[in-house]
N, C-alpha and C positions, 0 to 999 in steps of 0.2 A: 394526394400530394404527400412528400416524405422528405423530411429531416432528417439527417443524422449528422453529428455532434460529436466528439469527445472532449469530456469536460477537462479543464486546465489541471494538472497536478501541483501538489503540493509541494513545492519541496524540503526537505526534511533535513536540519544537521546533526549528523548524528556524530557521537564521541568514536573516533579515532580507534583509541585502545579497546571499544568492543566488538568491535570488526575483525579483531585478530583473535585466537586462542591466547589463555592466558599465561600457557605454558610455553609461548611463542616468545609474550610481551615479556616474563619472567627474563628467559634467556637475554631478548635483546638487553635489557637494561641491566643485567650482570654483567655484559660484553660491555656496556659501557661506561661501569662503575672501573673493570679492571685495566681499560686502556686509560685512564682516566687519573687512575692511584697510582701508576709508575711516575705520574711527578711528583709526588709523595714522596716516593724512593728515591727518583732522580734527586731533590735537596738533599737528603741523608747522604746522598752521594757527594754534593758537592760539599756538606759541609766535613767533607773526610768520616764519617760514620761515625761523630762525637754528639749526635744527638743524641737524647733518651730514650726510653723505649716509649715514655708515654708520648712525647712530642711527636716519634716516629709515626707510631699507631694513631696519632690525633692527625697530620698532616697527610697520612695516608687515606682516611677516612675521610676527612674533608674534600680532599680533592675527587675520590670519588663518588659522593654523595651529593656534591653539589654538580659534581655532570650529569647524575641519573636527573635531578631536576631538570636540570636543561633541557636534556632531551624527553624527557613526559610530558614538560609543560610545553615544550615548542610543538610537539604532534598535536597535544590537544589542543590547543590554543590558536595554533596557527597564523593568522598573520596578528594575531596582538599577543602572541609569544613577547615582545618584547616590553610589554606591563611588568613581567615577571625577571627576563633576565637583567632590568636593569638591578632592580634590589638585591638579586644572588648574587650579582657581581662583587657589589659593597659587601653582601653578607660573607663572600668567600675571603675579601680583604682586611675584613672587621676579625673574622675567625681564626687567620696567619696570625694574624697580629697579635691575638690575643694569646695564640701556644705561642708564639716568641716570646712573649713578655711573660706568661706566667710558666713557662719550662726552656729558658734560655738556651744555648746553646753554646756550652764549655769554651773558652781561649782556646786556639793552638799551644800546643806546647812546645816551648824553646829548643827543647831536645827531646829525643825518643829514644827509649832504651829498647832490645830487641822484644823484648816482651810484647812492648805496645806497637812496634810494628808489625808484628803477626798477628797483634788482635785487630789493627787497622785492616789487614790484608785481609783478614777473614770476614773482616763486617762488610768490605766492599766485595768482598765476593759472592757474600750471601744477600747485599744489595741485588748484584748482575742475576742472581741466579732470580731472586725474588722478580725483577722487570722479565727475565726471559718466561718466567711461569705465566705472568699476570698477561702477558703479550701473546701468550700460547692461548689459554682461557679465554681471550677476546674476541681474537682472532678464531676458535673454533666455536664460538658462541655465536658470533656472527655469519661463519660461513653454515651452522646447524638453521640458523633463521631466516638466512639468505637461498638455502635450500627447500626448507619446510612451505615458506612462502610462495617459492616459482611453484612447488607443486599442488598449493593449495589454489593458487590462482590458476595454475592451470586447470584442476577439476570447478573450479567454479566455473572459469571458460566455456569447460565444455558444458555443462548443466546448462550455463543463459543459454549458451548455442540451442540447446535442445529444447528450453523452455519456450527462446524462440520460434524455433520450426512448430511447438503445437499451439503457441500461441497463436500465427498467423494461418495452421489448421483450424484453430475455433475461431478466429477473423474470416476465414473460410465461409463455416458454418453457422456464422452470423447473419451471412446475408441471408439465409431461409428466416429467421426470428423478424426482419424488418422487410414485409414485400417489395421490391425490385420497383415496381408500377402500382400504383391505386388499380383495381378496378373500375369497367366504366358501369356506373348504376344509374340508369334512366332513372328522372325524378328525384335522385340525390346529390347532394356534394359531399365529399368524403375529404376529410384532411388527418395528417396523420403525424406526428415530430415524436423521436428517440434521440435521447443524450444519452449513450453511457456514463456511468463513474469512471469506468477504466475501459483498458484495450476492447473486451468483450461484456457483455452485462448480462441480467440475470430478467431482464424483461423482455416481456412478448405479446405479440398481439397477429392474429391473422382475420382476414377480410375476405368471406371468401362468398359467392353468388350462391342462391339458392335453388338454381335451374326453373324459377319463375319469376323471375323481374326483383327478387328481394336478394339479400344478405346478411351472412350468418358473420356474426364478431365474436371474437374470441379474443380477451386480454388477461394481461395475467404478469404474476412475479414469485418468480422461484426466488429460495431461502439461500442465502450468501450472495457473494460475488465471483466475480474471473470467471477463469478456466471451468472448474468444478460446476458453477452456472450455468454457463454456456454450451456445456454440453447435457445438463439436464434438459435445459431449453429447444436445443434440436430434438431432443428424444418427444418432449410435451408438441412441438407441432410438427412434427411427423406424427402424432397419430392423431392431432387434432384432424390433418389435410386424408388422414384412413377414415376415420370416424366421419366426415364429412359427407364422404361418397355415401353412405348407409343411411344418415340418419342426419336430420339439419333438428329437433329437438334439443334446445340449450340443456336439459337438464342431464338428456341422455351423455353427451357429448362429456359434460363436466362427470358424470362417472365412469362413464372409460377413460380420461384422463388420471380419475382418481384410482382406480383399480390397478393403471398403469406404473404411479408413484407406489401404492402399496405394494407391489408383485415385486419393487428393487430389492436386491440384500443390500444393496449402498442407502436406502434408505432415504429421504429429502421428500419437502413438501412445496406446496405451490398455492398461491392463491389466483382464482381466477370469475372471469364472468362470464359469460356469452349471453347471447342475445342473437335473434333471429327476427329479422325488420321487414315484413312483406312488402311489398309494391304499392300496396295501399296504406300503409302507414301501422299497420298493425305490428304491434312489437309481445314479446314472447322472451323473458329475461331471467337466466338462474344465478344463483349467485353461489361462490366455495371462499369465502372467507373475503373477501377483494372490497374494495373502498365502493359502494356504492355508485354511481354514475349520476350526470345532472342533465336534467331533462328543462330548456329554458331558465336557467340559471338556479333549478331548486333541486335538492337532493329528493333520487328516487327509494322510495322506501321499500327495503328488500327484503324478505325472511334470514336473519341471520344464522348463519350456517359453517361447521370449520371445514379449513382448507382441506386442498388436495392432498392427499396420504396419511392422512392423519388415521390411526383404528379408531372406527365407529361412525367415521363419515362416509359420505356415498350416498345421502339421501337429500335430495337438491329439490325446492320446492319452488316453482315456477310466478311470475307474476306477470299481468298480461296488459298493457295500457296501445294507445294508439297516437300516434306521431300527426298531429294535423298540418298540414302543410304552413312552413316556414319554421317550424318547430326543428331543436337543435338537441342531440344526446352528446354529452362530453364524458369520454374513459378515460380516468385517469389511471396512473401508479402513485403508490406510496411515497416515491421521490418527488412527488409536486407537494404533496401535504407536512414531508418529512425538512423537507429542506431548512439548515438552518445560519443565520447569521452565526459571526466567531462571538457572540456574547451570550449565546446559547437562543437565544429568540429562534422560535417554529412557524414554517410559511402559517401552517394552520387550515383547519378548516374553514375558516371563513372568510378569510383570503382566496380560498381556492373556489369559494360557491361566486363569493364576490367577480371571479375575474372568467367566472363559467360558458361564459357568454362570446368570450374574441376569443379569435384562431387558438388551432391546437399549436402555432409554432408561440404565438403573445404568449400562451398560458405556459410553454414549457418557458420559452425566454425568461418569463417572471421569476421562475421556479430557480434558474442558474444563477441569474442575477443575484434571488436574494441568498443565493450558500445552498448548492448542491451539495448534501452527502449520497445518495444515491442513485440507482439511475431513474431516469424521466422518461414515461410515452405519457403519449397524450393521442388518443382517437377522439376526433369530430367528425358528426354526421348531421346534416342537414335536411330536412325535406322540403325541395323547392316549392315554392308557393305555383309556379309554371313549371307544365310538364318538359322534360325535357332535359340532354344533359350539360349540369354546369358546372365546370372545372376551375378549382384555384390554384395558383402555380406561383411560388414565390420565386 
């Protein structure tokens, strides 16, 4: 029988402004400092250009400093944006108020001699000319970031596109890592559950006949997750399903899987067990680094040994015990034992001997339930107390 799961995602919120380059975010919020400070200028305008320089420069500045907030805190913030703008509001009213009061702004005067109306003419011209710069500067700030942006979304576009297409090539290539059917094995029951953590996962297990009434198991977890996993994992049982036809020997098996990971330049290791279960109950078990297995709800005691690819491994030392009818072997992965509560709590081992006993789908269920961070198999195998075969199917 066979499971498979993918476990819920997380979802993640992440800050706004890291999402963008910073030379992006720079630009926009200068674009919105300068459309922002032409009301600045706009009052020097209306007040006929008799404010001071410092009122100028203060009323220019405030007006666009207080919209660069606006818009940083409204992206990041998002919908409780408005915590923030109500007090910049006050703060930009508190702030007028206060260059009015402490840098006034001069009476009209009753008459103008020509002097002061070409000093007038020329402060409002160098008004106009200042909103046409700051309107120019905005306006190409924006159209520079409204630019840069289409085309950075566009190459991210096309990358998911792409990471798509080989994502659903190694959803592909998954299905070889989880068998299609159980095996029928007279005198056994075979049950079998895989959760991924994500799209694709980094564990594997195959089930394969021994061309005498037994079968050979082989479980295992390759280092990392995704993509990069998943296709170490086709490569490890393509040559477990080579290695098969030659040789049903668990220890043999676990070094040509290892010689396999050593001979990569990409390099990546694996931890794994096999075990080869005769027709009579006789069991034949190597171990490359991998969580022990429970034979009746107690952990089997294995020559400890490291993983696959590691330099200096390759030397797998065999243990040999016998399955008596009605007697049960449980394979797990490191996702049953690893799995953790959000207050850091670990399923643990003794949860995991504890619950050794019910199905391989109970022990994975348990395993999600209490905080999957990894992915989950679980092989059960049974030897029925009556000859004969008997099939679980949920």
């Amino acid at each position: 029988m066979r499971d498979k799961r993918k476990a819920p995602d997380t979802p993640q919120k992440l800050n706004p402004w890291t999402t963008v380059p910073k030379r992006t975010a720079v630009i926009f919020l200068s674009a919105v400092f300068f459309t922002f400070s032409t009301i600045g200028i706009a009052e020097d305008i209306s007040d006929f250009g008799r404010q001071l320089p410092i009122r100028f420069a203060g009323g220019v500045l405030v007006s666009g400093l207080i919209a660069v907030i606006y818009a940083w805190t409204g992206v990041r913030l998002r919908g409780r944006s408005w915590m923030v703008f109500v007090p910049l509001f006050f703060l930009q009213i508190f702030s007028m108020r206060e260059l009015n009061r402490h840098f006034p702004v001069p009476p009209n005067p009753i008459t103008m001699n020509a002097a002061q109306i070409n000093s007038l003419a020329d402060r409002l011209n160098y008004d106009g000319i200042a909103i046409i710069l700051a309107t120019l500067l905005a306006y190409g700030g924006f159209v520079f970031v409204f630019v840069g942006e289409f085309r950075r979304r566009m190459r991210v576009t096309t990358e998911k596109t792409a990471l798509d297409t080989e994502m659903a090539a190694a959803r592909e290539v998954q299905r070889v890592i989880v068998p299609e059917s159980a095996e029928c094995f007279p005198g056994f029951c075979v049950e079998s559950t895989y959760v991924p953590a994500q799209q694709v996962g980094g564990d594997f297990f195959q089930i394969l006949p021994d061309g005498d009434g037994g079968m050979l198991v082989v479980v295992g977890d390759v280092a990392g997750k995704g993509l990069p996993a998943a296709m170490l994992v086709s490569m490890l049982v393509g040559s477990i399903r080579t290695a098969a036809e030659d040789s049903h020997d668990p220890a043999r098996i676990l070094r040509i899987l290892h010689d396999r990971l050593l001979g990569r330049s990409s390099g990546g290791y694996a931890t794994a067990i096999a075990a080869r279960i005769g027709h009579d109950g006789a069991v034949t078990m190597a171990n490359a680094g991998h969580l022990p297995p429970y034979l009746d709800g107690k952990e089997i005691e294995l020559a400890g040994t490291l993983p696959l690819g590691f330099a200096g491994a390759g030397q797998y030392l065999t243990t040999s015990f016998r399955m008596e009818p009605g007697s049960r072997i449980v394979f797990c992965t490191d996702g049953v034992v690893e799995a953790q509560k959000p207050d850091g709590e670990l399923f643990g081992f003794d949860r995991a001997r504890q619950i050794s006993t019910k199905t391989a789908i109970e022990i994975g269920d348990a395993a999600r339930e209490f905080g999957q961070s990894d992915d989950i198999t679980v092989v059960a195998i049974e030897r029925n107390r009556e000859q004969g075969l008997r099939t679980r199917d949920r």
